[in-house]
C-alpha positions as CSV (number, residue, x, y, z in Angstrom):
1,X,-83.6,-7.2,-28.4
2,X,-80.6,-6.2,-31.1
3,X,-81.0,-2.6,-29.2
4,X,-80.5,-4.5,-25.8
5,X,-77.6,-6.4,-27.4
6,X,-75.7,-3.1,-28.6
7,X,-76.4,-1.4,-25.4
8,X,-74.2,-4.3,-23.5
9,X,-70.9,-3.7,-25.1
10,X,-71.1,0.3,-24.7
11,X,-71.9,-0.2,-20.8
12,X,-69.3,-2.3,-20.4
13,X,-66.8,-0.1,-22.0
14,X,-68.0,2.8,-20.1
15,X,-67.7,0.3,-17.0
16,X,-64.6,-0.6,-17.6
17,X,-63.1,3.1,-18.3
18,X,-64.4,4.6,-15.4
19,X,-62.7,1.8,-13.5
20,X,-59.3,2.4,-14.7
21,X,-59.9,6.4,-14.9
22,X,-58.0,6.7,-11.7
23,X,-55.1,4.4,-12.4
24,X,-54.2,6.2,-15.5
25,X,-54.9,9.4,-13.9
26,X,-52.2,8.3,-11.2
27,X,-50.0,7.2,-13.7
28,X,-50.0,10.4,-15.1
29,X,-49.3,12.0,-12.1
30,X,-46.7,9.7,-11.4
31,X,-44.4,10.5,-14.7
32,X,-45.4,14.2,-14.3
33,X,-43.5,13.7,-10.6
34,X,-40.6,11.7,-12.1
35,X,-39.9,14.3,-14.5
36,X,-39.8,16.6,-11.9
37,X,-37.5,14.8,-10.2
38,X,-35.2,14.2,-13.5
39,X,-35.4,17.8,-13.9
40,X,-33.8,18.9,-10.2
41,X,-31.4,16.1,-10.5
42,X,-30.3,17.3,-14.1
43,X,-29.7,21.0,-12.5
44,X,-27.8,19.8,-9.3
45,X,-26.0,18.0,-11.4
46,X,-25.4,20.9,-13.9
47,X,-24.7,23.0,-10.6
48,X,-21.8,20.8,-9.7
49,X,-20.3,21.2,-12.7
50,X,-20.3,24.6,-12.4
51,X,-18.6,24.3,-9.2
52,X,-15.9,22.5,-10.4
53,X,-17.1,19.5,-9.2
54,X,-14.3,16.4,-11.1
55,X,-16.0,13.0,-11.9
56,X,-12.8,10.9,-11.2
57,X,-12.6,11.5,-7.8
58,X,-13.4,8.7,-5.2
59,X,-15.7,11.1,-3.0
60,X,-19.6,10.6,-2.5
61,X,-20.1,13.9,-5.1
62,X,-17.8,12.8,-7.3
63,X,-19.4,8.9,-7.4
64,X,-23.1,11.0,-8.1
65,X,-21.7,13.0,-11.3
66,X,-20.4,10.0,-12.7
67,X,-23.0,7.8,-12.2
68,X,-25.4,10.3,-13.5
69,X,-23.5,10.8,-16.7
70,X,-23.5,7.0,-17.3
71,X,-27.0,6.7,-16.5
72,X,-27.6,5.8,-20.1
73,X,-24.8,2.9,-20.5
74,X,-26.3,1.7,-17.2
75,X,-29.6,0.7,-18.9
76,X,-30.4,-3.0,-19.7
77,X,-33.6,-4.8,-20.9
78,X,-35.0,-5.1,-24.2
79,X,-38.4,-4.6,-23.8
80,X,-38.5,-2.5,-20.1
81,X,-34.9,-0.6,-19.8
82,X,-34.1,-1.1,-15.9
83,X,-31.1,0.9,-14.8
84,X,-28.5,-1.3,-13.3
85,X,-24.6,-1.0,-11.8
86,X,-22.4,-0.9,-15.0
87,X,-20.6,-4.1,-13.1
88,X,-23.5,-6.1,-13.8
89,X,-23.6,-4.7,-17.7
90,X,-19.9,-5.0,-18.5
91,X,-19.7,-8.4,-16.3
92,X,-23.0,-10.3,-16.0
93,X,-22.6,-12.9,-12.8
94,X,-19.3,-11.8,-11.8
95,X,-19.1,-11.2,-8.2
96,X,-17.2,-9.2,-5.7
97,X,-14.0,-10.7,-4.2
98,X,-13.1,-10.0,-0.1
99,X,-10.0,-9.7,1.6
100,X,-9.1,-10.3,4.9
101,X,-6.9,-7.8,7.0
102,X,-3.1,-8.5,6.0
103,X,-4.2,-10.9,3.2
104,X,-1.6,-10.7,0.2
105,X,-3.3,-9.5,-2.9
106,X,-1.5,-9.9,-6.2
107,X,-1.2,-7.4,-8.8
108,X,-0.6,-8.5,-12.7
109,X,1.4,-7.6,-15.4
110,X,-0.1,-6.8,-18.5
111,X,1.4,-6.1,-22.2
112,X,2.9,-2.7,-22.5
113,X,1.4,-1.0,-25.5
114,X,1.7,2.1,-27.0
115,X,-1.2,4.3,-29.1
116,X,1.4,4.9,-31.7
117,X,2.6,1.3,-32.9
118,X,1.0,-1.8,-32.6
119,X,4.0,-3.7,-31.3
120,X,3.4,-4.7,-27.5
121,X,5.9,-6.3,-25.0
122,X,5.9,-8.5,-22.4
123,X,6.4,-6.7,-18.8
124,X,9.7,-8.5,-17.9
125,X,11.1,-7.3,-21.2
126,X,12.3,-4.1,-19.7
127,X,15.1,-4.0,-17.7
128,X,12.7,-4.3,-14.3
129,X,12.9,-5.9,-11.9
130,X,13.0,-10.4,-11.7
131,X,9.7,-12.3,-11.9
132,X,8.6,-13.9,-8.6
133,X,9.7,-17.3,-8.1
134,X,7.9,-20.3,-9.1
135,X,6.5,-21.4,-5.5
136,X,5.4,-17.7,-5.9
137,X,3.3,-17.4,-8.4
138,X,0.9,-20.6,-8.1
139,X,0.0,-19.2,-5.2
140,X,-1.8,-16.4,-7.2
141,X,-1.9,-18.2,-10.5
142,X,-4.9,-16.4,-12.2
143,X,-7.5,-17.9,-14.4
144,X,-7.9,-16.3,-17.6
145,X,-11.1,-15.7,-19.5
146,X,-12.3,-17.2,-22.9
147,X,-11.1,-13.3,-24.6
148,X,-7.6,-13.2,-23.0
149,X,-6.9,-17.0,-24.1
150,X,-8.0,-16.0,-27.7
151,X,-5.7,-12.9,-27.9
152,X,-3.1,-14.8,-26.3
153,X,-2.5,-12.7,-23.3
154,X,-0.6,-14.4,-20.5
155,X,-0.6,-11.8,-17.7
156,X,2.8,-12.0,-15.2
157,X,2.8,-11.6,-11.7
158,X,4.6,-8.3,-11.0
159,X,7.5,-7.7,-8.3
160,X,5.1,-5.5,-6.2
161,X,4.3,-7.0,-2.5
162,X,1.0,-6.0,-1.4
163,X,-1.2,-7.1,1.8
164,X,-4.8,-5.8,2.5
165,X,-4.6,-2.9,4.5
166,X,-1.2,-2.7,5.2
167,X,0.2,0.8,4.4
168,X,3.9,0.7,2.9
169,X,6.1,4.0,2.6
170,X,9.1,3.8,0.4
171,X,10.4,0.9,-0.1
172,X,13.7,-0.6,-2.5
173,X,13.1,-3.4,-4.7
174,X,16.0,-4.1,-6.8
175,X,18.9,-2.3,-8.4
176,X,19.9,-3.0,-12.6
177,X,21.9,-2.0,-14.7
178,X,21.1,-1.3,-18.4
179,X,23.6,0.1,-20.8
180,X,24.3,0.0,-24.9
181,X,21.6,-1.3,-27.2
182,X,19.0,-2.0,-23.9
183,X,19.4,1.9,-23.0
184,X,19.1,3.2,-26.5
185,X,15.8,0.8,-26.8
186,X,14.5,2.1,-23.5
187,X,15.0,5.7,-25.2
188,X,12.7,4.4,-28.4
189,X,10.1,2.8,-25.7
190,X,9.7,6.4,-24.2
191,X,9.7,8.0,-27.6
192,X,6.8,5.8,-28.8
193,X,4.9,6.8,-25.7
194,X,4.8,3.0,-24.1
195,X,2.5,2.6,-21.5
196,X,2.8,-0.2,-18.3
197,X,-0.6,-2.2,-17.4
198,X,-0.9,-3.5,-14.3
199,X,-4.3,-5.2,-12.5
200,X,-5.4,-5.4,-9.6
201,X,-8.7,-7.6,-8.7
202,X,-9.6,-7.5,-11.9
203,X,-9.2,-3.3,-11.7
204,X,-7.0,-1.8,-14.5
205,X,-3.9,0.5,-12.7
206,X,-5.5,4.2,-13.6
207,X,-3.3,7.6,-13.4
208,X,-5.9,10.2,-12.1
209,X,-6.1,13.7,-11.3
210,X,-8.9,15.7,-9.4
211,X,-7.3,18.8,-10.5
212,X,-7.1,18.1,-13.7
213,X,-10.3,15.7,-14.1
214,X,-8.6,13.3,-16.0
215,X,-7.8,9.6,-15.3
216,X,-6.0,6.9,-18.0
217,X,-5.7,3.3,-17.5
218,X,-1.4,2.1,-17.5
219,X,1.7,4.8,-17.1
220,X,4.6,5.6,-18.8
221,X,8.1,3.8,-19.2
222,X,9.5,7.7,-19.0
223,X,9.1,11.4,-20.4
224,X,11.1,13.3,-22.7
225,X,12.2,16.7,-21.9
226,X,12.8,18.7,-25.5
227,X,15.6,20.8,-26.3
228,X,14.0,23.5,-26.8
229,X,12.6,23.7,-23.1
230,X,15.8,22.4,-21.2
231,X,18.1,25.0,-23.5
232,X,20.5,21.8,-24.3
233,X,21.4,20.8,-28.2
234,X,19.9,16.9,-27.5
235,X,16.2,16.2,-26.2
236,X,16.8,14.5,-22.8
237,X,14.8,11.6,-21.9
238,X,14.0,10.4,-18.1
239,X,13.0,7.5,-16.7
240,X,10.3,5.9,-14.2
241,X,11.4,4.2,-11.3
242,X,9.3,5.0,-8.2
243,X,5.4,4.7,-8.1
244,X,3.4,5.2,-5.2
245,X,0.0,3.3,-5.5
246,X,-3.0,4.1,-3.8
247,X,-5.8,1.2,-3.0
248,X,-9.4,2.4,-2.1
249,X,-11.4,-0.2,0.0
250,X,-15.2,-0.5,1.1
251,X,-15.8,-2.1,4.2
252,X,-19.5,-2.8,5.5
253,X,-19.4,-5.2,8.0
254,X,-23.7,-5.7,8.2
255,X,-23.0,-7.0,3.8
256,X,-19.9,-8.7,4.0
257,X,-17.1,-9.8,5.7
258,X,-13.3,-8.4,5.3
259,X,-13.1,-5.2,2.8
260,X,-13.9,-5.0,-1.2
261,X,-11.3,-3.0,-3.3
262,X,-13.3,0.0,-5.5
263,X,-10.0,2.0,-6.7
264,X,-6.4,1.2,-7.6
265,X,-4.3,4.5,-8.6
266,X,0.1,5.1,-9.1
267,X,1.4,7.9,-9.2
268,X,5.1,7.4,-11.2
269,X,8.0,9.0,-10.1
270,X,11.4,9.6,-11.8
271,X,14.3,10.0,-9.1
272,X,18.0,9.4,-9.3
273,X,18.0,8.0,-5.4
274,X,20.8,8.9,-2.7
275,X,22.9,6.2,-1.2
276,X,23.8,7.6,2.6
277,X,26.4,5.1,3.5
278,X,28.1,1.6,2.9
279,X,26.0,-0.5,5.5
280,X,23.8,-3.0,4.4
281,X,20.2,-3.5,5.3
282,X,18.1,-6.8,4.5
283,X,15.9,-5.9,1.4
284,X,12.5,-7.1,0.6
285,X,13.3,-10.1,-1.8
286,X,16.0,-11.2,0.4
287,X,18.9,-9.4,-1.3
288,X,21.0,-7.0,0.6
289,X,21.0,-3.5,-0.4
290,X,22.8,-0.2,0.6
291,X,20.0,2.1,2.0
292,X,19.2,5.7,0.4
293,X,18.2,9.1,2.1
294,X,15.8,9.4,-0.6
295,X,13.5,6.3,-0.1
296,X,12.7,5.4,3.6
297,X,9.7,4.9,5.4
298,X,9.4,8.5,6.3
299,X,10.9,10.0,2.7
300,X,8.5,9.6,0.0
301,X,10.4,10.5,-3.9
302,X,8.3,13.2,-5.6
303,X,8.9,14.7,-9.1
304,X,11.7,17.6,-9.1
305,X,13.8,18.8,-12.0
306,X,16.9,18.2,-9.7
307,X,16.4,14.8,-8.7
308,X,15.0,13.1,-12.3
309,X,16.9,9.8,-13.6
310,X,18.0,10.6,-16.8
311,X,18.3,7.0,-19.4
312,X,22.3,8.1,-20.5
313,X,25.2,6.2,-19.1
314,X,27.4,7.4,-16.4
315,X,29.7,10.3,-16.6
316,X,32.6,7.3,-17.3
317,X,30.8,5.4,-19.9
318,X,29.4,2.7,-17.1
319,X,26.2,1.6,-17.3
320,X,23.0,3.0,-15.9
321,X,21.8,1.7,-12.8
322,X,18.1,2.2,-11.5
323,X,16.9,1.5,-8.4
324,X,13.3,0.4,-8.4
325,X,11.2,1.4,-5.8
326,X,7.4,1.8,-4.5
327,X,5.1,2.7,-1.8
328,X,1.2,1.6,-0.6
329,X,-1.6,3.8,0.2
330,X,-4.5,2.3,1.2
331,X,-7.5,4.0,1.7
332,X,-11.3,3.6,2.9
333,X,-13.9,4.8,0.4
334,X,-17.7,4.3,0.5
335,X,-18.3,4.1,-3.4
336,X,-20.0,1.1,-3.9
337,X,-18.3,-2.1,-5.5
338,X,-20.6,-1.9,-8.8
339,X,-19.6,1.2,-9.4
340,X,-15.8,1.0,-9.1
341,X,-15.6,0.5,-13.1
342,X,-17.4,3.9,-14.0
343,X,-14.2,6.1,-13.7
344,X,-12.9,4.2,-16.6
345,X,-15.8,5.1,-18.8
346,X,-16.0,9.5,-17.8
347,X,-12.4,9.5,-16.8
348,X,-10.5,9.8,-20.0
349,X,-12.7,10.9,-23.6
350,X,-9.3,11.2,-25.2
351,X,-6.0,9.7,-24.3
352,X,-4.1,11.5,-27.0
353,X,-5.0,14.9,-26.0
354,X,-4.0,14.0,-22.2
355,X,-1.0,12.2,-22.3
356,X,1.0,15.6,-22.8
357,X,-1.2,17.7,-19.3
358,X,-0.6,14.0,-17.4
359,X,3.3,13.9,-17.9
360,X,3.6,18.0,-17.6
361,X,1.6,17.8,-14.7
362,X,3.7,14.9,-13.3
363,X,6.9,17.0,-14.1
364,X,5.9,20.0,-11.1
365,X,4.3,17.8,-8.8
């Protein structure tokens, strides 16, 4: 009887692990496959590195390196780590906003900050251009979250018109005029490396550059050219006044309705514009405004040596006047709405030792 009574336990372990022999046999060949598969994806990957291949780009191959070198921040779960977008990690329930074709999307003014002092301003403390009127801006009032109410951040609408889809080439925005202590503190802004935020659906404004695989969130008030490069006794400082931004958009009309905006780039340039002659044209904000042969709808500013706006008074002691100015670039891209945010994670490991390559580059472009 006791024998018989043994005997049951030990045939119904053996039962039982010949019934599950197979499954962890398949299991085994399962995560002998999946390393397989990590293993060829880790060599493509390497592979396209090799190549050259940048991760800020907004093409198909440059979406696949990035994701695969966040695939570790993309990992949530405490007890089984399932890899999700980086949207849903960095903003759990937020969802995706749509536009509809010529629908007016407003971009934000942040603080402008600077790396080397901790003293921000507010955007319409520079000499730009006026805030939008009243009426304006409770059309796009914005509602702030529970961090940017504790900081205190109270984000402006900027001067920028933009409509979904709706390509813009050079267009004026204002003209100002600066001179005496506002020009010398412009000088210090540029000095101190001050950097514009702007947002747009929630995206951060980034500077990027396939050529140079870098991207950083904001842009510079200006540049400094030193006097040992430009041969003159005083360093000469330049300002920003043009900027040409560049919207990617997703559209899929068998998910949503309208498009989804996955990108929002600018590309600053400094340019002392041309007037051509004394007629006046209607401008955008209702003032009128001689036109200039260097911003029209077929003219686009770019950098050149020749052309930069220099922060000095005139040649008769007047003050400086800047013409503002931008363009819109909107373009269709197929990376995927929840993973617009990863370029800000791969896109810049160090801002300090870019900032120098992003304003040289900006300098010959």
């Amino acid at each position: 009887m006791t024998a018989t009574l043994i005997r049951l336990p030990l045939l119904a372990a053996l039962f039982l692990l010949v019934l599950t022999a197979p499954s962890t046999s398949a299991g085994r060949a399962e995560r002998k496959q999946k390393k397989i598969e990590e293993r060829e994806k880790a060599i493509k990957m390497a592979n396209m590195k090799a190549a050259g291949q940048d991760v800020v780009g907004m093409t198909k191959e440059a979406a696949e390196l990035r994701s695969y070198e966040l695939r570790n921040k993309k990992k949530k779960g405490l007890l089984k780590r399932r890899e999700a977008s980086l949207a849903q990690v960095l903003f759990p329930g937020a969802s995706p906003e749509e536009y509809g074709q010529g629908e007016a999307v407003p971009a934000f003014a942040e603080l402008v900050e600077s790396k080397k002092t901790q003293l921000p301003f507010e955007f319409y403390d520079l000499p730009t251009c006026p805030e939008p009127s009243d009426k304006i801006k409770k059309r796009f009032r914005r509602r702030k979250n529970l961090g940017s109410r504790l900081m205190g951040h109270d984000l402006k609408l900027s001067p920028y018109n933009i409509a979904t889809k709706q390509s813009k080439g050079c267009t004026p925005l204002c003209m100002v005029e600066i001179g005496g202590k506002k020009l010398r503190w412009m000088r210090k802004l540029v000095d101190r490396q001050y950097r514009i935020h702007l947002t747009l659906d929630q995206l951060p404004v980034l500077m990027r550059s396939k050529e140079l695989n870098y991207a950083v969130r904001g842009y510079p008030i200006g540049f400094k050219a030193l006097a040992s490069s430009t041969g003159l006794q005083d360093d000469q400082y330049f300002m920003y006044n043009h900027f040409k931004f560049t919207i990617t958009y997703r559209e899929d009309p068998g998910e949503f309705e309208g498009i989804r905006i996955t990108g929002f780039d600018v590309h600053p340039v400094s340019i002392a514009h041309k007037k051509v002659s004394k007629d006046e044209v209607m401008q955008e904000n209702g003032e009128r405004q001689e036109p200039y042969s260097t911003c029209t709808s077929e003219v686009s500013p770019v950098n050149d040596p020749d052309t930069y706006l220099p922060l000095r008074v005139g040649p008769t002691g007047e003050d400086m006047r800047i013409l503002y100015s931008y363009e819109v670039y909107w373009e269709k891209s197929d990376i995927p709405w929840a993973d617009r945010w990863d370029v800000y994670l791969v896109g810049s490991p160090d801002d300090e030792i870019h900032y120098f390559a992003i304003v040289n580059s900006l300098m010959i472009v």
